[in-house]
ZASEGU-102712 format. One record per residue (C-alpha): residue in one letter; x, z, y. Coordinates in steps of 0.2 Angstrom, whole numbers, padded with zeros to 4 digits, always signed. Example, Ala and Ser with C-alpha at 12.3 -4.5 7.8 and 13.67 -1.06 7.14 Angstrom:
residues 2
a+0062+0039-0022/s+0068+0036-0005/
end
This chain:
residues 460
x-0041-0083+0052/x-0057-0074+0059/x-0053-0055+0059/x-0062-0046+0045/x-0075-0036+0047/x-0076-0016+0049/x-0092-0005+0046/x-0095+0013+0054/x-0092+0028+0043/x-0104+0032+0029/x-0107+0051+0030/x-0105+0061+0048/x-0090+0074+0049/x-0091+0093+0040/x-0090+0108+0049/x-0070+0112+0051/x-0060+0113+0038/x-0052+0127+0029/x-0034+0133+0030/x-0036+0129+0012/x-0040+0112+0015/x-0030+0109+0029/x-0014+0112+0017/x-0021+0103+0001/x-0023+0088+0012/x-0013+0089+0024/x-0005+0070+0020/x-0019+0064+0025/x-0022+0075+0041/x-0006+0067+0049/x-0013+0049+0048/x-0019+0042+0064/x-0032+0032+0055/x-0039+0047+0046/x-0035+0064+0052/x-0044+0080+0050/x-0061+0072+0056/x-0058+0059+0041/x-0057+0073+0031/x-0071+0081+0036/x-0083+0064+0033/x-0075+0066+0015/x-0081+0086+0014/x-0096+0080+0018/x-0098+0064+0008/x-0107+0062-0011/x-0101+0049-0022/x-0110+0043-0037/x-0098+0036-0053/x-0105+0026-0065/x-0097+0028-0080/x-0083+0040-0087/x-0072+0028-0093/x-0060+0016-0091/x-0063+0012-0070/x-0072+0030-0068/x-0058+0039-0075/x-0045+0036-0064/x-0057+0034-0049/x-0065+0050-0051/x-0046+0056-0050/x-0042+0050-0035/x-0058+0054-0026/x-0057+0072-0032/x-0038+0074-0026/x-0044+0066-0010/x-0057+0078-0004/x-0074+0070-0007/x-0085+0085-0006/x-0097+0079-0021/x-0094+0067-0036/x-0108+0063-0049/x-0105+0056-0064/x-0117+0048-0073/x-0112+0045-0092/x-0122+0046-0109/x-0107+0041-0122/x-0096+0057-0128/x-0076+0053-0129/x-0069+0044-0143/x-0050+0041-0150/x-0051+0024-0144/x-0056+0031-0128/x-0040+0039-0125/x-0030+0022-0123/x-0033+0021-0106/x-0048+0033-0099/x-0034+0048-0093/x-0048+0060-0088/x-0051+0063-0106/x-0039+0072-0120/x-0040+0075-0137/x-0046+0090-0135/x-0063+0082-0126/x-0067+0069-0142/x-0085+0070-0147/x-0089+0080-0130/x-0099+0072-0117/x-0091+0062-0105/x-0097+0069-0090/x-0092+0086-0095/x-0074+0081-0101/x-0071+0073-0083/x-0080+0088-0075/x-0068+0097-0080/x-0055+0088-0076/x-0061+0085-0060/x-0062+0104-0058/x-0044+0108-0065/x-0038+0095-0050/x-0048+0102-0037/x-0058+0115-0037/x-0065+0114-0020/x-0074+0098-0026/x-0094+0100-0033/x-0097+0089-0048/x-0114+0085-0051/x-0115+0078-0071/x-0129+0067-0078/x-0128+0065-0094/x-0142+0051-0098/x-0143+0035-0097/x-0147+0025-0081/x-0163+0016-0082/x-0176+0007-0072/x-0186+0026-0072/x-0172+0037-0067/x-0159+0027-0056/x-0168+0027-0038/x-0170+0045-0041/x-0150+0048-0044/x-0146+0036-0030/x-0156+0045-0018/x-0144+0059-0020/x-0127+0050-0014/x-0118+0041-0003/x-0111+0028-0011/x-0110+0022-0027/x-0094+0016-0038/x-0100+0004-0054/x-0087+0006-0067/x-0102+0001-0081/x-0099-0008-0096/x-0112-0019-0097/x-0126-0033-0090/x-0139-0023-0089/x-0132-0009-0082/x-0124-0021-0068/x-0138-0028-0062/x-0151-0012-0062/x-0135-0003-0049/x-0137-0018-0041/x-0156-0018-0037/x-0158+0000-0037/x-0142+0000-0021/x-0151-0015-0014/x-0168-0004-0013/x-0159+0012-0007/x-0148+0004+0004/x-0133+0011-0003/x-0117+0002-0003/x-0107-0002-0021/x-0088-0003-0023/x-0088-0015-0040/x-0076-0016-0052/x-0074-0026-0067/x-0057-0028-0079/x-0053-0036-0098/x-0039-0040-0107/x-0023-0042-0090/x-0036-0047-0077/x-0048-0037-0065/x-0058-0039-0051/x-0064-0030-0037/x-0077-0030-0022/x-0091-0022-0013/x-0109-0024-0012/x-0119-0021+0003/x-0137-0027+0006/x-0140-0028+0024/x-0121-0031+0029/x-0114-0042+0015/x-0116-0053+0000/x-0123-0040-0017/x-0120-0044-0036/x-0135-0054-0034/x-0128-0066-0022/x-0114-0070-0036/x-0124-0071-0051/x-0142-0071-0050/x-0143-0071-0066/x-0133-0065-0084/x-0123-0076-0091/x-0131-0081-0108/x-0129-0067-0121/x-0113-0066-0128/x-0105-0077-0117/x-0092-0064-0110/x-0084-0051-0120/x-0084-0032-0118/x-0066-0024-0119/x-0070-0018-0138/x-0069-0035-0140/x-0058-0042-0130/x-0046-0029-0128/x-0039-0021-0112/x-0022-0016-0108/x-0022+0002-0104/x-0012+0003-0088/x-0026-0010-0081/x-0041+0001-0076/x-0029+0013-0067/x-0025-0003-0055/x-0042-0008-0052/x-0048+0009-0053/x-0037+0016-0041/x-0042+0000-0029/x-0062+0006-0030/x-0057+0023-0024/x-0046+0016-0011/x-0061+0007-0004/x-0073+0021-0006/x-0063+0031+0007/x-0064+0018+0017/x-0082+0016+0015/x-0083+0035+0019/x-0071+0036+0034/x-0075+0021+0044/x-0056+0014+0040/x-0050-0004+0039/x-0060-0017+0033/x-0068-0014+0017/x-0072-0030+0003/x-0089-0031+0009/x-0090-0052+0007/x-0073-0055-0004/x-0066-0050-0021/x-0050-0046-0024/x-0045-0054-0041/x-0030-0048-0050/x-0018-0053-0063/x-0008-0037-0073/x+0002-0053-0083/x+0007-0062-0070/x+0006-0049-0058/x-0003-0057-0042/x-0018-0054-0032/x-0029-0067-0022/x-0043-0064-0014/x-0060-0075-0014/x-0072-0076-0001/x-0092-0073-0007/x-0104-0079+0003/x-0124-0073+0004/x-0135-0084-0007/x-0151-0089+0006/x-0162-0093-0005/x-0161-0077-0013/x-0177-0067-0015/x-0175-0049-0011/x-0176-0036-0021/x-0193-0027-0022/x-0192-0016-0037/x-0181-0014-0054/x-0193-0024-0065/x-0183-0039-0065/x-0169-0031-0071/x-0160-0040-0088/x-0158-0026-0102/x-0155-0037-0114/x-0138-0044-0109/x-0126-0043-0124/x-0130-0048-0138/x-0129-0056-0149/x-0119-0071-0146/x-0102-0078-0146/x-0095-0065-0135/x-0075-0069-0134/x-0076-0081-0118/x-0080-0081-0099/x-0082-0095-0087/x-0067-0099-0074/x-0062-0093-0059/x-0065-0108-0050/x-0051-0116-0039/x-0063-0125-0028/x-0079-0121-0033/x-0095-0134-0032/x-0105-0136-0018/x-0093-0140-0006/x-0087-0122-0001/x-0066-0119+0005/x-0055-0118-0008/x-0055-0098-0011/x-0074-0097-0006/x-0087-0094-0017/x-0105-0096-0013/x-0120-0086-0018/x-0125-0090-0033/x-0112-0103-0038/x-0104-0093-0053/x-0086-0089-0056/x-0073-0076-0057/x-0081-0069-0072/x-0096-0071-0076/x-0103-0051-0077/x-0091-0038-0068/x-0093-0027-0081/x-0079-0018-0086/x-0071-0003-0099/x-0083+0010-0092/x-0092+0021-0107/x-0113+0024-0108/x-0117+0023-0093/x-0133+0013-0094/x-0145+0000-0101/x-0135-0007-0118/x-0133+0000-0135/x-0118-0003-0143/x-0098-0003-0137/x-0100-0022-0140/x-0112-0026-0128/x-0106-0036-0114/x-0094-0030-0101/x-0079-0037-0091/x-0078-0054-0092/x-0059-0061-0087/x-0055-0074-0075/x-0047-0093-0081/x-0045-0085-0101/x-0055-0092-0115/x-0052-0079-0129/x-0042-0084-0145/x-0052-0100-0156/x-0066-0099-0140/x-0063-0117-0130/x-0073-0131-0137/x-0087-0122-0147/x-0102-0125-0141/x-0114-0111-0145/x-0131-0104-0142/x-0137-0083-0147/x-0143-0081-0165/x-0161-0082-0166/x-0172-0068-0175/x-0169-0074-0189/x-0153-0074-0189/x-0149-0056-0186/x-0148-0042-0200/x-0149-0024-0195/x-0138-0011-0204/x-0149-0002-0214/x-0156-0020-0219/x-0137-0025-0224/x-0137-0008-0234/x-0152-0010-0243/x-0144-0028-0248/x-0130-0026-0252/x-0135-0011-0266/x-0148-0026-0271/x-0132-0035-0274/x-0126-0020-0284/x-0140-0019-0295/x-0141-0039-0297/x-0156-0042-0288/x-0148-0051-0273/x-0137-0065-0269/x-0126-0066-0253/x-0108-0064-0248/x-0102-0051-0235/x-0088-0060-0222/x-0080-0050-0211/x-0072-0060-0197/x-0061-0049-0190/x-0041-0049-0191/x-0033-0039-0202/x-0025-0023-0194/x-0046-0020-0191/x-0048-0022-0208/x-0035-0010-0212/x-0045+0004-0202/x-0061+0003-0206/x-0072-0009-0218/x-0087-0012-0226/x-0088-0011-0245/x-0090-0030-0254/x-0084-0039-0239/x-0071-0052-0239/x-0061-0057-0227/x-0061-0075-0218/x-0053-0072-0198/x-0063-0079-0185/x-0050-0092-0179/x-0050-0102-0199/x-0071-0102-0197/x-0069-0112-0181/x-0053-0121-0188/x-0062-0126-0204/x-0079-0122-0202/x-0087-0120-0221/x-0072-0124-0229/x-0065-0109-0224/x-0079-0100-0234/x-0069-0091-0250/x-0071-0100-0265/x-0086-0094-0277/x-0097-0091-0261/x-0115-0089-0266/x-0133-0085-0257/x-0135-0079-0241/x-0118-0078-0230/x-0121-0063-0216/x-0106-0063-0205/x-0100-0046-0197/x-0086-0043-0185/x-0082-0027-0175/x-0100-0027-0163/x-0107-0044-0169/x-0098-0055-0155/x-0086-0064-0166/x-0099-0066-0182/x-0112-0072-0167/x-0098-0084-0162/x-0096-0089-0179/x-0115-0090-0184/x-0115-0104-0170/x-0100-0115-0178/x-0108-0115-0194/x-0124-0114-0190/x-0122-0134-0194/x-0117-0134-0211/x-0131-0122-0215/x-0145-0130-0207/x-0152-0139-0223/x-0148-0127-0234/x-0159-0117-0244/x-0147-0102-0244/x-0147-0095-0226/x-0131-0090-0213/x-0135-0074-0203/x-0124-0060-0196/x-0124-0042-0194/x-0132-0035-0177/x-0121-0024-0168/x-0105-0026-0180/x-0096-0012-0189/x-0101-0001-0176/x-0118-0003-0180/x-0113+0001-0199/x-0104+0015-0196/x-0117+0024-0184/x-0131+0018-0194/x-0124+0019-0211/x-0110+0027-0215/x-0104+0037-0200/x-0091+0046-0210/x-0079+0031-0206/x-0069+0029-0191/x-0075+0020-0174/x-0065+0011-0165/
end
């Protein structure tokens, strides 16, 4: 085995440090690999987070304890109930505050010696060279496509190396991104996977000790990029599994036929939805194209489809349902063996248009049926008023049949972010097709309906 390869410092060493700082981090001053110039390159070194959430949180925690001299955070999503799972820079104090000023200042309360710079917006194709400039290095903790692939171009315009990382449900993943001295997201997957093809941790769930594992591995690698130690996963990604508790790591190799990046115009802002948003590909055991077992060429797919993970607001995407961390070798529940494609314009309602149905139906004007896909303990927290309730798993079992009894007009199917109605529009999109009533579902879920409609009821 070829001996992996190692990368000069990011940053150049501080002026000397304190007596302050030579106490506070002194564990790291009696490390031969690191000592007190190591600690100096971390005084002096800015690091960009994207995202306050699942990955930033404990990330931003570890860097901060560490000594990095400068963290930004760049967030635009304010802490919710559901955030507190797993996101520990956040309390219940911070909900409905900003992101990036809850983990301010719980960067501050863990060091003070540590300057947080806070960007509460969203990044965009107009604003993300500009923040970039400003830092080091950058850590992707995103939760979606879009977002993904514009930290992607806009590192591979300034140069700037990204420690990825993406987890759902027991799986995660890990790697770094360097254009000009390793593979970059691009060189994966040049493309997104088709809308709704993976699921974001709203969906799909994520156990909440997860993002503390990967998490803690981004900020491991980002001292390494800082420091000029070991050899960071610049060409591999580190693949982990929280049930079965085992890591492997696979090889990722440059794509040559890859055009370089040349501005942010290509980059994919629609990414999410809808569609049937409850599966990722495989991680394949020997993928096509004839690379090793364990090696994965440029361009050849795999792993998970996105590398988004549980992150929060930080960029292009509306809703908590858009795409995000797709998870290694798991089809999500009733996913495997239905085929599906997105819904088509006109088989999307929006919230307000849902609304303005559904009193129509009140009054007698309208005909349609409500279903709500979703399991029952969701149900149970929040719902929409005139919906029944047919699970997702007896739609793809049963396809119309499953349909109550008494069913009339118009079906729109909603779920929690319109991922599992999408997936379900696409099983019985059949059944429907010479119909003269029509089968649509809700654009962005519940979600959509609470912030849209009714936003006295519970997110979640």
């Amino acid at each position: 085995m070829s001996a992996l390869p190692t990368f000069d410092p990011l940053v150049e060493p501080a002026a000397e440090l304190t007596r302050e700082e030579l106490e506070r981090y002194s564990r790291h001053l009696t490390l031969a690999q690191f000592g007190p110039v190591g600690q100096r390159r971390l005084k002096n070194a800015r690091v960009l987070v994207v995202g306050a959430g699942g990955l930033g949180a404990p990330a931003l925690q570890y860097l901060a304890a560490a000594g990095v001299g400068t963290l930004g955070i760049v967030d635009d999503d304010v802490v919710s109930v559901s955030n507190l799972q797993r996101q520990v820079v956040h309390t219940v104090a911070d909900v409905g505050r900003p992101k990036v000023d809850s983990a301010a200042d719980a960067v501050a309360r863990l060091n003070p010696l540590v300057t947080v710079r806070t960007h509460d917006t969203r990044l965009s194709p107009s604003n993300a060279l500009e923040i970039f400039a400003r830092y080091d290095l950058v850590l992707d903790g995103a939760d979606n496509f879009g977002t993904r692939y514009l930290v992607a171009d806009a590192a591979e315009l300034t140069g700037i190396p990204v420690v990825w990382g993406s987890i759902l449900r027991f799986d995660g993943q890990v790697s770094v991104f360097w254009a000009g001295h390793g593979p970059v997201y691009r060189d994966l997957y040049p493309e997104a996977p088709p809308p709704g093809s993976v699921p974001s941790c709203a969906e799909g769930g994520v156990l909440g000790v997860l993002p503390a594992t990967i998490g803690s591995v981004m900020a491991t690698e980002a001292l390494k990029l800082l420091t000029g130690m070991g050899a960071p996963l610049v060409g591999r990604v580190l693949v982990h599994d929280a049930l079965a508790q085992t890591w492997r790591t696979l090889t990722v190799l440059p794509d040559p036929r890859r055009e370089p990046v040349t501005d942010l115009s290509q980059v994919l802002v629609a990414c999410g939805l809808p569609g049937p948003d409850d599966a990722a590909p495989p991680v394949p055991g020997a993928p096509a194209g004839g690379a090793p077992a364990g090696q994965v060429p440029g361009g050849a797919g795999g792993l998970d489809g996105s590398g988004g993970p549980d992150g929060g607001g930080a960029g292009l995407g509306r809703r908590s349902g858009t795409t995000a961390a797709g998870t290694p070798g798991r089809a999500a529940p009733g996913q495997v063996g239905v085929p599906h494609s997105g819904p088509s314009a006109v088989e999307i309602v929006a919230a307000t248009e849902l609304a303005e149905l559904l009193a129509a139906r009140e009054r007698g004007e309208a005909a349609l049926t409500l279903v709500d896909v979703r399991e029952d303990w969701e149900r149970q927290l929040v719902s929409i008023p005139g919906s029944v309730a047919v699970p997702l798993d007896r739609l793809l079992a049963d396809g119309v049949r499953a349909l109550p009894a008494g069913t009339e007009g118009d079906v729109i199917l909603h779920c929690k972010a319109g991922v599992r109605s999408a997936q379900a529009l696409a099983a019985l999109r059949a059944d429907y097709a010479l119909r003269e009533d029509s089968l649509k579902h809700l654009d962005g879920g519940i979600l959509a309906w609470i912030e849209d409609v009714d936003p006295t009821q519970p997110s979640y």
